[in-house]
N, CA, C and O atoms as CSV, one atom per row, in Angstrom:
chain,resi,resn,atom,element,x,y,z
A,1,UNK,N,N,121.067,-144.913,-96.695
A,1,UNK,CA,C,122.026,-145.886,-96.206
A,1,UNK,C,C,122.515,-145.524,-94.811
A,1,UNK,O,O,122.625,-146.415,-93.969
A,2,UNK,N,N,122.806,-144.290,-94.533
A,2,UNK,CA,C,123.040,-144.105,-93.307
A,2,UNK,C,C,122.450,-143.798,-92.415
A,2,UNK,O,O,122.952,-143.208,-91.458
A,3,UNK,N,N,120.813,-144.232,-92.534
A,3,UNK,CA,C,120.335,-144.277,-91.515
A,3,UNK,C,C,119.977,-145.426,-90.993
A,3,UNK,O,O,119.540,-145.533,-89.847
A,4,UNK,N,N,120.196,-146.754,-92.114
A,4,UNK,CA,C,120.254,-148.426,-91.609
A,4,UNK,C,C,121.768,-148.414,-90.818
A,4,UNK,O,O,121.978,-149.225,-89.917
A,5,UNK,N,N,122.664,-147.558,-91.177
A,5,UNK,CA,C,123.933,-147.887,-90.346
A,5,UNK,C,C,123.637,-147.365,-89.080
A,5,UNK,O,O,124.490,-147.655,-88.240
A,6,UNK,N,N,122.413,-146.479,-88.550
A,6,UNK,CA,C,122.790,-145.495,-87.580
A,6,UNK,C,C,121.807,-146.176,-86.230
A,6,UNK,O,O,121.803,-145.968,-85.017
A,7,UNK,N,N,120.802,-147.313,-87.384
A,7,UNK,CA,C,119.248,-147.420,-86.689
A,7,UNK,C,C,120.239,-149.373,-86.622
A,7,UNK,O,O,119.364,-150.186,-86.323
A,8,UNK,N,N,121.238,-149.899,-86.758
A,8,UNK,CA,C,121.120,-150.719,-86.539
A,8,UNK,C,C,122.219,-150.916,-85.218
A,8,UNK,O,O,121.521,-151.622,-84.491
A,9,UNK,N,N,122.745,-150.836,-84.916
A,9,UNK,CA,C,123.585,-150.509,-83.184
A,9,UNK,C,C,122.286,-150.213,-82.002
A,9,UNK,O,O,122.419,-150.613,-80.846
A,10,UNK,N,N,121.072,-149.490,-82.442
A,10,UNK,CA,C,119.902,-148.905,-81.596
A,10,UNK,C,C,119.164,-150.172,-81.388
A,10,UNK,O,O,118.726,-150.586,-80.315
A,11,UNK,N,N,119.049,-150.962,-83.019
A,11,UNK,CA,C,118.489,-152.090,-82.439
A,11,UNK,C,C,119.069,-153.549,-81.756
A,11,UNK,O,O,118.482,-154.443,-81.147
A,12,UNK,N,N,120.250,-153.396,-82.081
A,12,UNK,CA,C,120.874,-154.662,-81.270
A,12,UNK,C,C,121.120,-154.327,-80.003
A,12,UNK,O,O,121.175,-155.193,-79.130
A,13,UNK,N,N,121.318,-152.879,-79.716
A,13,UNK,CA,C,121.267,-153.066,-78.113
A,13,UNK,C,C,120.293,-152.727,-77.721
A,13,UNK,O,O,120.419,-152.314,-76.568
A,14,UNK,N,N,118.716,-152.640,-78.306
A,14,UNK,CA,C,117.360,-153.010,-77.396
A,14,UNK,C,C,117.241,-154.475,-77.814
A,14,UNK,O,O,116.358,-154.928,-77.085
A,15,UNK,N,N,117.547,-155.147,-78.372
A,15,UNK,CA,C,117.881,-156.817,-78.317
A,15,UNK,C,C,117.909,-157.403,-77.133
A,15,UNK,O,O,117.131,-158.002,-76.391
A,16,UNK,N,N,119.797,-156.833,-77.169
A,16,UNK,CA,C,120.498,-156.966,-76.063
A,16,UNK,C,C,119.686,-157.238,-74.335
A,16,UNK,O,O,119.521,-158.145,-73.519
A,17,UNK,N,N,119.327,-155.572,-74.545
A,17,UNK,CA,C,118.000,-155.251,-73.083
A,17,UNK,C,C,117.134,-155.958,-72.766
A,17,UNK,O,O,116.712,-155.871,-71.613
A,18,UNK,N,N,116.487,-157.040,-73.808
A,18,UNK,CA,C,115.294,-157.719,-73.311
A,18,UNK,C,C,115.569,-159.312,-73.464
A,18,UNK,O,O,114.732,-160.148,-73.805
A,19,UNK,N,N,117.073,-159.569,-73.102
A,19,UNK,CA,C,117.495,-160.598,-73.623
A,19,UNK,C,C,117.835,-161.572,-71.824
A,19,UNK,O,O,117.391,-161.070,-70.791
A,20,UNK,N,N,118.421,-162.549,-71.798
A,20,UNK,CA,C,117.984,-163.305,-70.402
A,20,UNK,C,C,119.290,-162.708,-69.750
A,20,UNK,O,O,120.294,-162.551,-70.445
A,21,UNK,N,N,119.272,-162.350,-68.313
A,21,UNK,CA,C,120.651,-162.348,-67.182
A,21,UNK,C,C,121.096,-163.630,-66.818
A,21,UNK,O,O,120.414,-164.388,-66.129
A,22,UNK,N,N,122.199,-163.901,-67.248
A,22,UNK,CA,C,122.965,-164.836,-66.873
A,22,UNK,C,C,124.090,-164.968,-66.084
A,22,UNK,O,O,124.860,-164.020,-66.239
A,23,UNK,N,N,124.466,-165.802,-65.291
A,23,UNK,CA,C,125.733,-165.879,-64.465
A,23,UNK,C,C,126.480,-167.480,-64.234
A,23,UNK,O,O,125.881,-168.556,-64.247
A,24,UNK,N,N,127.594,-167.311,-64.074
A,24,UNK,CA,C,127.961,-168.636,-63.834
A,24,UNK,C,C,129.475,-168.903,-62.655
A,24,UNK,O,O,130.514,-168.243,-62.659
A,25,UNK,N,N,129.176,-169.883,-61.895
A,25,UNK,CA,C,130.073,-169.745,-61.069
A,25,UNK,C,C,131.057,-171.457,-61.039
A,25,UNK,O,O,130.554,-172.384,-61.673
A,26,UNK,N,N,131.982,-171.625,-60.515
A,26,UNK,CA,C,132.114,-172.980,-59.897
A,26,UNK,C,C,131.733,-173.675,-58.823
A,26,UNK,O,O,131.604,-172.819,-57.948
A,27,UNK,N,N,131.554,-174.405,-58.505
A,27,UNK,CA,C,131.205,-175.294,-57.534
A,27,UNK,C,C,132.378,-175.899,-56.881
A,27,UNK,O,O,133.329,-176.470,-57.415
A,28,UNK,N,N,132.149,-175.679,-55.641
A,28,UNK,CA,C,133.213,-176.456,-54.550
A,28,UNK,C,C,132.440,-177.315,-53.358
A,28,UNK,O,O,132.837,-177.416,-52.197
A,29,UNK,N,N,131.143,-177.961,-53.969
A,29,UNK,CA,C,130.456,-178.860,-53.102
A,29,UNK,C,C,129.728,-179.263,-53.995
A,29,UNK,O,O,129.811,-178.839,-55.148
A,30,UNK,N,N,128.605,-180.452,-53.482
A,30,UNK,CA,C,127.993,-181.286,-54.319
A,30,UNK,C,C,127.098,-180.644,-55.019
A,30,UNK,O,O,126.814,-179.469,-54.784
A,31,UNK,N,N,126.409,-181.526,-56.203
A,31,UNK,CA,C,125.466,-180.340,-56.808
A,31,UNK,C,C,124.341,-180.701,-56.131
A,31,UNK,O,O,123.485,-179.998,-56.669
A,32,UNK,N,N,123.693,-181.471,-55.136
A,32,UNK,CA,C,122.893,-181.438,-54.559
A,32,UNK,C,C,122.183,-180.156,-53.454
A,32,UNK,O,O,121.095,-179.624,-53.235
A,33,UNK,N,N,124.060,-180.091,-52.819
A,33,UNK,CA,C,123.675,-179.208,-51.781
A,33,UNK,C,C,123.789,-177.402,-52.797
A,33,UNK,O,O,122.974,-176.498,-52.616
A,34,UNK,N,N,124.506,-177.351,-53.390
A,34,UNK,CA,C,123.903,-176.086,-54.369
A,34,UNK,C,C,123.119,-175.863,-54.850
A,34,UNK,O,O,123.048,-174.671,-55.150
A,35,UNK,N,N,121.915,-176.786,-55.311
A,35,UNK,CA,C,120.833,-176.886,-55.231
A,35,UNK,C,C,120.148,-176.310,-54.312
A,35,UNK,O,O,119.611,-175.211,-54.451
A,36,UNK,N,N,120.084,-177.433,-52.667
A,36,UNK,CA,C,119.830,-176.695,-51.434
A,36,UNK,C,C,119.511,-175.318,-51.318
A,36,UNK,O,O,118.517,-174.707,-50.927
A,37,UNK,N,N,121.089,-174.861,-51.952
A,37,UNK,CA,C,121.719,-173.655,-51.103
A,37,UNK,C,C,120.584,-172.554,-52.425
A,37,UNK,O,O,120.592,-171.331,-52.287
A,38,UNK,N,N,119.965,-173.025,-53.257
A,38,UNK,CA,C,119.746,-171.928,-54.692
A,38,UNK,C,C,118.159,-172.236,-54.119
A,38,UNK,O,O,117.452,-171.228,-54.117
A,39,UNK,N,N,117.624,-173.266,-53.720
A,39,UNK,CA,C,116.422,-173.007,-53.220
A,39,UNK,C,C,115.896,-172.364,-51.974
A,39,UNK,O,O,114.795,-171.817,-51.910
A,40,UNK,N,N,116.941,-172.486,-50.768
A,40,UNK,CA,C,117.126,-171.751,-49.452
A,40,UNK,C,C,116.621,-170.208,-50.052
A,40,UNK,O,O,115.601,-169.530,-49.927
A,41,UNK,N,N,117.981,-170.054,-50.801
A,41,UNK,CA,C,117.563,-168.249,-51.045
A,41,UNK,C,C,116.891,-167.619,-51.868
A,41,UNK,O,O,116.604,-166.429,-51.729
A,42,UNK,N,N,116.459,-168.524,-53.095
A,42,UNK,CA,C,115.340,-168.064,-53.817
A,42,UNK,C,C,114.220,-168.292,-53.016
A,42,UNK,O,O,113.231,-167.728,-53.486
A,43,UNK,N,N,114.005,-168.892,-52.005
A,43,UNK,CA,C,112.741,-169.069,-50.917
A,43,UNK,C,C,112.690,-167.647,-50.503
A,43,UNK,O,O,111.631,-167.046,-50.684
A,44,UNK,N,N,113.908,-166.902,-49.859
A,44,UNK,CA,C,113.871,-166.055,-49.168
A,44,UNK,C,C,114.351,-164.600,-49.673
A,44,UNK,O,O,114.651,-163.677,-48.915
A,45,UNK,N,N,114.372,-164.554,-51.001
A,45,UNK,CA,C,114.058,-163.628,-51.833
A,45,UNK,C,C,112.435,-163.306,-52.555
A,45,UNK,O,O,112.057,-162.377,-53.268
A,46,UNK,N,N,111.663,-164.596,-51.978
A,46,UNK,CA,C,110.371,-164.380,-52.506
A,46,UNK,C,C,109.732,-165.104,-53.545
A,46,UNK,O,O,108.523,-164.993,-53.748
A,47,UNK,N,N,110.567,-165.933,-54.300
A,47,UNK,CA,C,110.595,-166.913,-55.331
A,47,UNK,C,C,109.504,-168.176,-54.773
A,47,UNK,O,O,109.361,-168.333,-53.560
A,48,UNK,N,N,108.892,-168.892,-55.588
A,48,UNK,CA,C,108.084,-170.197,-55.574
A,48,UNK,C,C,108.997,-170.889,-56.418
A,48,UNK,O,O,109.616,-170.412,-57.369
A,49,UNK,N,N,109.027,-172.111,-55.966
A,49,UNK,CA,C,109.729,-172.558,-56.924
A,49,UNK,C,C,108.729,-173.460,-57.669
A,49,UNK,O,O,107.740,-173.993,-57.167
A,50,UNK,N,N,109.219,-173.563,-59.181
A,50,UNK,CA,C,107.856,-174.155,-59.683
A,50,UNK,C,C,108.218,-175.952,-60.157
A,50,UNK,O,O,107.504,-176.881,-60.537
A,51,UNK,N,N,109.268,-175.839,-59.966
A,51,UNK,CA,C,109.797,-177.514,-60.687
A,51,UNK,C,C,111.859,-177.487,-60.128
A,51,UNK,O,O,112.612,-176.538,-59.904
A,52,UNK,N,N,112.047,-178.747,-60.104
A,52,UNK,CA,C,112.815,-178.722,-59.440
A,52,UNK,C,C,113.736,-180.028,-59.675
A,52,UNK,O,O,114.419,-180.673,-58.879
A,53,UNK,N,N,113.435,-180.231,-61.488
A,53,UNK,CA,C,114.090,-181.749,-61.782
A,53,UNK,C,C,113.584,-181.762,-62.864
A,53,UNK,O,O,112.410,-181.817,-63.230
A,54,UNK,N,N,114.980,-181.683,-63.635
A,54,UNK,CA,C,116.206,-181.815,-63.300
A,54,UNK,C,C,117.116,-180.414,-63.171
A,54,UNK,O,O,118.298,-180.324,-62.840
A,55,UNK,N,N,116.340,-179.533,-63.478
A,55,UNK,CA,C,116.282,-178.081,-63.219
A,55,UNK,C,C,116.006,-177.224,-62.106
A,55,UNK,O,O,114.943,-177.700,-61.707
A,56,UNK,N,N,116.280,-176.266,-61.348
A,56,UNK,CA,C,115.726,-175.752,-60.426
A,56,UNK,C,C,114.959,-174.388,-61.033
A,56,UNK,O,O,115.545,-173.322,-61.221
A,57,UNK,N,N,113.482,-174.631,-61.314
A,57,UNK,CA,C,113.016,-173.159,-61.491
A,57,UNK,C,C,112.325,-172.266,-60.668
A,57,UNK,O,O,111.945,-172.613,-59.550
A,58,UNK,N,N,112.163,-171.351,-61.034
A,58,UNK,CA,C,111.450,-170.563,-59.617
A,58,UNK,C,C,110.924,-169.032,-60.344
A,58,UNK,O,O,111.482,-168.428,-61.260
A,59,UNK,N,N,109.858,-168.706,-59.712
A,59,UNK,CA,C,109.136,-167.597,-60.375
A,59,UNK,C,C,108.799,-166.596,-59.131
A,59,UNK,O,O,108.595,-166.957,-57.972
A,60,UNK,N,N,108.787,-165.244,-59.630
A,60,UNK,CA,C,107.646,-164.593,-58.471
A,60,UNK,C,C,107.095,-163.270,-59.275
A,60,UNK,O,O,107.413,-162.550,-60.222
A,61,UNK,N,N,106.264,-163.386,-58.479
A,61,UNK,CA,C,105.251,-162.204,-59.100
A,61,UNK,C,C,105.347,-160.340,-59.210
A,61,UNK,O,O,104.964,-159.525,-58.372
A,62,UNK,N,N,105.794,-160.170,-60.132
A,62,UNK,CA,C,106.218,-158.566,-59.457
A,62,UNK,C,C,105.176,-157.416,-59.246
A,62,UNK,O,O,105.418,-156.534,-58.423
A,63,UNK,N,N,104.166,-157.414,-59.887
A,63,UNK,CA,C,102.983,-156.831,-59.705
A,63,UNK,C,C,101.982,-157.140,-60.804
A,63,UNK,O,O,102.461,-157.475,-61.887
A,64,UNK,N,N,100.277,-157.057,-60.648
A,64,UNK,CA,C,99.759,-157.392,-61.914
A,64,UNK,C,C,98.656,-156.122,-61.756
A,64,UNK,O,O,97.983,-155.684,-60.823
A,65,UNK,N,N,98.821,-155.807,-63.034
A,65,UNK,CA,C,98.024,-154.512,-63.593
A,65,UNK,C,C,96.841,-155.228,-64.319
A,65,UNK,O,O,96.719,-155.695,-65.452
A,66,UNK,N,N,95.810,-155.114,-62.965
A,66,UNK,CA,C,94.424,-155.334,-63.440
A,66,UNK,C,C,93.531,-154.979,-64.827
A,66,UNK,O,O,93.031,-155.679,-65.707
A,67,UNK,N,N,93.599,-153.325,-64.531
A,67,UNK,CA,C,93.132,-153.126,-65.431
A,67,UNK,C,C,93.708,-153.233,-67.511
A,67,UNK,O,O,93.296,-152.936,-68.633
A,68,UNK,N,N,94.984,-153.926,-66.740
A,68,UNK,CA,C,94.940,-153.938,-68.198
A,68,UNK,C,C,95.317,-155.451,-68.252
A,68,UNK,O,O,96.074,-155.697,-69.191
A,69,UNK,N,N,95.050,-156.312,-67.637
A,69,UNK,CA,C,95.291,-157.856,-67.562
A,69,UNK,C,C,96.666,-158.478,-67.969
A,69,UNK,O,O,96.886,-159.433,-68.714
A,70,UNK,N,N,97.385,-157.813,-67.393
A,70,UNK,CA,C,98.826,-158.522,-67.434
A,70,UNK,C,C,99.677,-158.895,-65.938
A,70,UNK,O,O,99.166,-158.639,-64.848
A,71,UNK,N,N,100.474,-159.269,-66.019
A,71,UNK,CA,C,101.395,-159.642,-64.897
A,71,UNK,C,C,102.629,-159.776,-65.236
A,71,UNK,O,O,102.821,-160.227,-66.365
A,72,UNK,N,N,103.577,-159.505,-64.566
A,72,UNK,CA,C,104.849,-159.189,-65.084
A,72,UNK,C,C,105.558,-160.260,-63.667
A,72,UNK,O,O,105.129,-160.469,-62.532
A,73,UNK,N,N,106.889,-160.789,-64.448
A,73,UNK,CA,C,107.538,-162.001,-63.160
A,73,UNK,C,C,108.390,-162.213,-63.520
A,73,UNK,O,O,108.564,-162.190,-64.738
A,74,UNK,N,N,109.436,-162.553,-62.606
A,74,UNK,CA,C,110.651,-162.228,-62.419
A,74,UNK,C,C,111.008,-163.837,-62.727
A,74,UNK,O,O,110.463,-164.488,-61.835
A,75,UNK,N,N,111.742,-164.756,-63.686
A,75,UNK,CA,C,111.600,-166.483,-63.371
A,75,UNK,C,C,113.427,-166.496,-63.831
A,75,UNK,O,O,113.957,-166.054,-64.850
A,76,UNK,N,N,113.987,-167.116,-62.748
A,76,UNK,CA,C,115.080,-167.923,-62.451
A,76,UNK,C,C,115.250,-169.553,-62.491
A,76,UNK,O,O,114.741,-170.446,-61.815
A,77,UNK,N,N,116.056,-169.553,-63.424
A,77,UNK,CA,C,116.619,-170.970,-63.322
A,77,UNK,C,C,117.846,-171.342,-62.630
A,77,UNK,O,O,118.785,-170.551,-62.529
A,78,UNK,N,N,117.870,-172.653,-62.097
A,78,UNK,CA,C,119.495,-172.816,-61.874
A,78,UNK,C,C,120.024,-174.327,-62.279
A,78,UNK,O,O,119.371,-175.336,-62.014
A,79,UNK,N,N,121.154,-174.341,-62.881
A,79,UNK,CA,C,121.547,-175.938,-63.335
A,79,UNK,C,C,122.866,-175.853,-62.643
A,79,UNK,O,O,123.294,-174.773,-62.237
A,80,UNK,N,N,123.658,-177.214,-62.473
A,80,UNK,CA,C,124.498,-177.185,-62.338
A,80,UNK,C,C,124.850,-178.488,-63.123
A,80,UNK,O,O,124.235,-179.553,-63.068
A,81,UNK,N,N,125.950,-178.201,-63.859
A,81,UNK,CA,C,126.614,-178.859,-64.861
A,81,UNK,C,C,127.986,-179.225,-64.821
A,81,UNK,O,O,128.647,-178.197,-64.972
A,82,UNK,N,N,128.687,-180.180,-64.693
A,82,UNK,CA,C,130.280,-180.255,-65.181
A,82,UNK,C,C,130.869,-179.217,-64.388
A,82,UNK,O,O,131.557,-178.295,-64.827
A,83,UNK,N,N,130.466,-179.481,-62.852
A,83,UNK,CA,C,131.385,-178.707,-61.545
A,83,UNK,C,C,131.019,-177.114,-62.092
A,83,UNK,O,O,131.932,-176.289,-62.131
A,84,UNK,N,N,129.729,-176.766,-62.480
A,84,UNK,CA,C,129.595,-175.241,-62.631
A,84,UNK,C,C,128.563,-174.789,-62.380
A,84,UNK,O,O,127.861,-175.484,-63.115
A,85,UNK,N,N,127.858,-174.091,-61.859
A,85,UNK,CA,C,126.106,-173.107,-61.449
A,85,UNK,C,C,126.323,-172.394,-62.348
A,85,UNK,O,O,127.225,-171.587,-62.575
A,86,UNK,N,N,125.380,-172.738,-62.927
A,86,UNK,CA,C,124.698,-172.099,-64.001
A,86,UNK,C,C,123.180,-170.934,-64.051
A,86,UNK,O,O,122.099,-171.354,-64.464
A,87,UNK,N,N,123.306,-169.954,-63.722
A,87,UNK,CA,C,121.904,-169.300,-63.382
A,87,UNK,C,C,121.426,-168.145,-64.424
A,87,UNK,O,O,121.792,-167.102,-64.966
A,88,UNK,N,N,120.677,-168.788,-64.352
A,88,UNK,CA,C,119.484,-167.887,-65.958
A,88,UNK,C,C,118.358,-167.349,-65.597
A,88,UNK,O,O,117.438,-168.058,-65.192
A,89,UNK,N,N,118.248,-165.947,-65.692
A,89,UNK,CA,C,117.101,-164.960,-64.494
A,89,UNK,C,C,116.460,-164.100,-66.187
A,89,UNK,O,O,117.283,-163.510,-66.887
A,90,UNK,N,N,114.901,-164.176,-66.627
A,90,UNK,CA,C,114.670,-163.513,-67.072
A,90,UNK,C,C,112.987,-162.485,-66.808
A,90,UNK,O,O,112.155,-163.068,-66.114
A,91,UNK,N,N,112.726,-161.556,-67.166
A,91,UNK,CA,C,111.464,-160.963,-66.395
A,91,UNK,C,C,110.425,-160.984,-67.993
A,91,UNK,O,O,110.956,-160.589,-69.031
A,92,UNK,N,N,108.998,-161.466,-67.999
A,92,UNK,CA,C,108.411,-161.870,-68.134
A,92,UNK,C,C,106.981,-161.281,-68.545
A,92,UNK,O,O,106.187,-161.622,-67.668
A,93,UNK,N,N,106.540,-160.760,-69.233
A,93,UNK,CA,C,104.679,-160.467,-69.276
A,93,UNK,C,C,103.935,-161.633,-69.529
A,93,UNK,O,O,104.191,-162.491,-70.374
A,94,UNK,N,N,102.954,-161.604,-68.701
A,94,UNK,CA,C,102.481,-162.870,-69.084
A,94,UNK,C,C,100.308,-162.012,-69.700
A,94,UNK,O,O,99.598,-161.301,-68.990
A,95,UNK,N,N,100.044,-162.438,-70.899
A,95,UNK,CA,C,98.681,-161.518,-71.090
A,95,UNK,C,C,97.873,-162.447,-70.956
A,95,UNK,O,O,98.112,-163.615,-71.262
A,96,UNK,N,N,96.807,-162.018,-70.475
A,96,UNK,CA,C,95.158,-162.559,-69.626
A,96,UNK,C,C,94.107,-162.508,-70.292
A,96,UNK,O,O,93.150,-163.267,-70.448
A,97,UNK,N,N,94.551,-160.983,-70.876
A,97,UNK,CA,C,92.799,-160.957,-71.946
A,97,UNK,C,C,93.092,-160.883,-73.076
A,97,UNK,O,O,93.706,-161.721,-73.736
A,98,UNK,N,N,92.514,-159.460,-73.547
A,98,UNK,CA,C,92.281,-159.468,-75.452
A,98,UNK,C,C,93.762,-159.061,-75.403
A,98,UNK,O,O,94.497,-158.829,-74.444
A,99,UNK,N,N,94.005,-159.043,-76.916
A,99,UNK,CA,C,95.299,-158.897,-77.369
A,99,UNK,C,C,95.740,-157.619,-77.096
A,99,UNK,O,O,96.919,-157.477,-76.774
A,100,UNK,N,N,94.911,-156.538,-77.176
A,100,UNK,CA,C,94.963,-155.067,-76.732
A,100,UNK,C,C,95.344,-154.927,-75.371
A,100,UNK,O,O,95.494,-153.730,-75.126
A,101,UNK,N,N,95.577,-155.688,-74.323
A,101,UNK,CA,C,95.057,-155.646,-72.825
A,101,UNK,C,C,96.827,-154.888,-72.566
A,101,UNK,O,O,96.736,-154.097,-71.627
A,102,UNK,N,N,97.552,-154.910,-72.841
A,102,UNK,CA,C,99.094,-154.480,-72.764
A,102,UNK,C,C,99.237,-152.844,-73.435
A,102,UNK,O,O,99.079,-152.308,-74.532
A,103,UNK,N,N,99.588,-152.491,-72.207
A,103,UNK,CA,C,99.264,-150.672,-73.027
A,103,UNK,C,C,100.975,-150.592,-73.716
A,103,UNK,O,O,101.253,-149.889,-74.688
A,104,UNK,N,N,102.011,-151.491,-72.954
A,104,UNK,CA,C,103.381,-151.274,-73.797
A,104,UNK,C,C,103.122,-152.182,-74.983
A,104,UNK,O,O,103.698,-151.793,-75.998
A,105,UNK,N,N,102.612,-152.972,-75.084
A,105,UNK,CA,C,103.016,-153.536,-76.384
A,105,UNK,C,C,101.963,-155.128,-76.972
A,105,UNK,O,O,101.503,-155.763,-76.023
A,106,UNK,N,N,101.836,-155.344,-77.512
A,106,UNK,CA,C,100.589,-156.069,-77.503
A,106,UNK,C,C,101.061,-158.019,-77.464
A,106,UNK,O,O,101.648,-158.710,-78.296
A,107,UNK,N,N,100.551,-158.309,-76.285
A,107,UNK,CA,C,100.480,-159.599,-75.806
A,107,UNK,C,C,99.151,-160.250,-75.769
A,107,UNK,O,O,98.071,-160.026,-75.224
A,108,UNK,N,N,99.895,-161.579,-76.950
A,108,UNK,CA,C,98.316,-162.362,-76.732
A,108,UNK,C,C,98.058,-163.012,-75.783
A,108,UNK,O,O,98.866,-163.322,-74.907
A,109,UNK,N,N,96.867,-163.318,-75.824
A,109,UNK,CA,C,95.689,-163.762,-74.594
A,109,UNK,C,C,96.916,-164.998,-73.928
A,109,UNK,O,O,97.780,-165.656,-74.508
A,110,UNK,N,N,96.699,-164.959,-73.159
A,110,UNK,CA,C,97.257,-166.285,-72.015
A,110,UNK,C,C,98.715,-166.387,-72.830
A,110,UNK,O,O,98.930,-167.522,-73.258
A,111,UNK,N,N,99.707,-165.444,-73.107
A,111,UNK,CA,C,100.868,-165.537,-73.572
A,111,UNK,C,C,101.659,-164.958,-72.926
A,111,UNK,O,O,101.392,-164.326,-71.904
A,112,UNK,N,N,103.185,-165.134,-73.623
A,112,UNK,CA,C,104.199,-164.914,-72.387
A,112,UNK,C,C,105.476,-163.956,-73.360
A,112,UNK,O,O,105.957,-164.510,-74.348
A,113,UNK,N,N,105.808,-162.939,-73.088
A,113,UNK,CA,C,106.582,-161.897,-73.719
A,113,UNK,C,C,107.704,-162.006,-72.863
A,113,UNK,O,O,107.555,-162.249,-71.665
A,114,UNK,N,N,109.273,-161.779,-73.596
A,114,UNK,CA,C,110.050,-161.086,-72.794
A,114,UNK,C,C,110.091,-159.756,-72.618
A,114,UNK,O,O,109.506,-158.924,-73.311
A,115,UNK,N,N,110.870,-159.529,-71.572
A,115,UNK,CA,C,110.861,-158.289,-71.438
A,115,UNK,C,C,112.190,-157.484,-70.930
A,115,UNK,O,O,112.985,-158.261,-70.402
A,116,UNK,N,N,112.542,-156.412,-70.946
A,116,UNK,CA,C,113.898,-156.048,-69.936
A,116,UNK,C,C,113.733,-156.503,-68.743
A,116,UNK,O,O,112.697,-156.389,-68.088
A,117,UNK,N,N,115.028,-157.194,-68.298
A,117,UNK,CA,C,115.026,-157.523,-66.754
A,117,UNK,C,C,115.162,-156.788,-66.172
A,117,UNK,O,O,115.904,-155.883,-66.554
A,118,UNK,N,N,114.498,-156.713,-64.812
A,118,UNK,CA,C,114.530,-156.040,-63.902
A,118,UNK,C,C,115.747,-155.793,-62.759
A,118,UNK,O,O,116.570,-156.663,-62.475
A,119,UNK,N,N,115.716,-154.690,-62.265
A,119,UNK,CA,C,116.818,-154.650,-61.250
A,119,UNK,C,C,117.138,-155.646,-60.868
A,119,UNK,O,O,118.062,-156.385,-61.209
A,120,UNK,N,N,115.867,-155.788,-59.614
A,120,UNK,CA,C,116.175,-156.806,-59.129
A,120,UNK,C,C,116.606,-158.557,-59.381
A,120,UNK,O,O,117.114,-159.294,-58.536
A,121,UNK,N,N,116.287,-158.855,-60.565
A,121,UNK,CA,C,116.599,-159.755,-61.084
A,121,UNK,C,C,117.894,-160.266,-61.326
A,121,UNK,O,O,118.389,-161.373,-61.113
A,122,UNK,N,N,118.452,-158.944,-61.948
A,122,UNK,CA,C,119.759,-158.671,-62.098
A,122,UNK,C,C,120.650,-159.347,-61.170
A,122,UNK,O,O,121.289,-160.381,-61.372
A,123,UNK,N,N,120.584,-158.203,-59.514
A,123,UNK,CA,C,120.785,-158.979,-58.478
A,123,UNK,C,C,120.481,-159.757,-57.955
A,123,UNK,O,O,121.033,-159.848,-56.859
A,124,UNK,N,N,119.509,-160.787,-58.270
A,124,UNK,CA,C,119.519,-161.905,-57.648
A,124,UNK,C,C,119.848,-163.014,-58.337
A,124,UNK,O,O,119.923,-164.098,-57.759
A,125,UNK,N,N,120.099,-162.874,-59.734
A,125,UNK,CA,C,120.917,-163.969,-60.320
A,125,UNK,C,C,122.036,-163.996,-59.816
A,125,UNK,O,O,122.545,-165.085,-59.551
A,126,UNK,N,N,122.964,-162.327,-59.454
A,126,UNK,CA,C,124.860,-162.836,-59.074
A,126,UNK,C,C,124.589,-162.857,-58.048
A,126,UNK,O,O,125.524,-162.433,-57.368
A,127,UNK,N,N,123.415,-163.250,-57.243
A,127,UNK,CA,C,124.138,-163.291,-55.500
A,127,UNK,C,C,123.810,-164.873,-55.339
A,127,UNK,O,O,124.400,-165.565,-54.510
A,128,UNK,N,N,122.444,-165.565,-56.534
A,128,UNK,CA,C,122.870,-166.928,-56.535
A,128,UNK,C,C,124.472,-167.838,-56.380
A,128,UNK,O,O,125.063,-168.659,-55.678
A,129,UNK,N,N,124.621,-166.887,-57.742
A,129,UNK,CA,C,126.005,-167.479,-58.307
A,129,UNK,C,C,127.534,-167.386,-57.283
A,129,UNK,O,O,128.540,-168.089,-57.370
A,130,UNK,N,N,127.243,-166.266,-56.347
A,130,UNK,CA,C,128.104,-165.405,-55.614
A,130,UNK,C,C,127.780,-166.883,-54.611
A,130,UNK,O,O,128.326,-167.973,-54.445
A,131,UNK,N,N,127.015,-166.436,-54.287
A,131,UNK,CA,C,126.444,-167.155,-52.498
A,131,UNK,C,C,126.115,-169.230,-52.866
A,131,UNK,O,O,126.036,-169.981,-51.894
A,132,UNK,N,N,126.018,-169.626,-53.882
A,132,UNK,CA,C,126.153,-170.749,-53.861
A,132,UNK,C,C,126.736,-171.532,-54.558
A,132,UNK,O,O,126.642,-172.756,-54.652
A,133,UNK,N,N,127.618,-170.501,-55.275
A,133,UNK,CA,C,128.979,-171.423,-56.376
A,133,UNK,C,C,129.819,-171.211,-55.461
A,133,UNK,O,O,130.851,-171.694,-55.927
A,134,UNK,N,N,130.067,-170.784,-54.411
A,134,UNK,CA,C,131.320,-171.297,-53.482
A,134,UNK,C,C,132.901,-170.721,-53.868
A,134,UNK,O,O,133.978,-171.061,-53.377
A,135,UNK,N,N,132.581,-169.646,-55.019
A,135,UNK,CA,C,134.290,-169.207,-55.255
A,135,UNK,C,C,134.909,-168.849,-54.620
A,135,UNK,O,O,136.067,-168.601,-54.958
């Protein structure tokens, strides 16, 4: 018994770890131009944006490990809702080949895993929220 009490805190906070970064700010301009302002700097953080309606999403590539056919990516959303920016940043495996091809953990073929977010991710969800919710 006390090792389900001891092993279950271990697993909710590796849950926790591979779970999405979120932030949220207010808005003190239109949601158009926060929009603008969330595609300006996800441009210039390195981001593509991949769709952009009614959602703003955006992806980028953080490195892909050939030999074992994966790619790992950093993908940000941004909404704005009821006078608020809303930004949702999570990092990503995406697998290429056989199911084996993932030496951390096994991802099927052309599938998409979460994963712990990355630093940088981290920071670039609150500097969305910072730099284009206008608080």
């Amino acid at each position: 018994m006390r090792e389900k009490i001891t092993l279950l805190p271990a697993l909710l906070l590796m849950l926790a770890a591979c779970g999405p970064v979120t932030s949220r700010a207010p808005i003190q301009s239109t949601p158009a131009e926060v929009n603008d302002c969330a595609a300006v700097l996800l441009g210039s953080m390195g981001y593509q944006i991949v769709d952009d309606d009614p959602l703003l999403r955006a992806e980028r590539s953080k490195h892909a490990a050939f030999g074992h056919q994966r790619a790992d990516y950093d993908r940000v959303t941004v909404a704005v809702t009821s006078g608020e920016l809303r930004v949702r940043g999570e990092t990503v495996v995406m697998g290429g080949g056989a199911p084996l091809a993932s030496p951390r953990s096994r991802v099927a073929s052309g599938g998409t895993t979460l994963t712990a977010p990355s630093r940088e991710l981290r920071t670039d969800v609150k500097r969305i929220a910072l730099e284009c919710g206008g608080s």
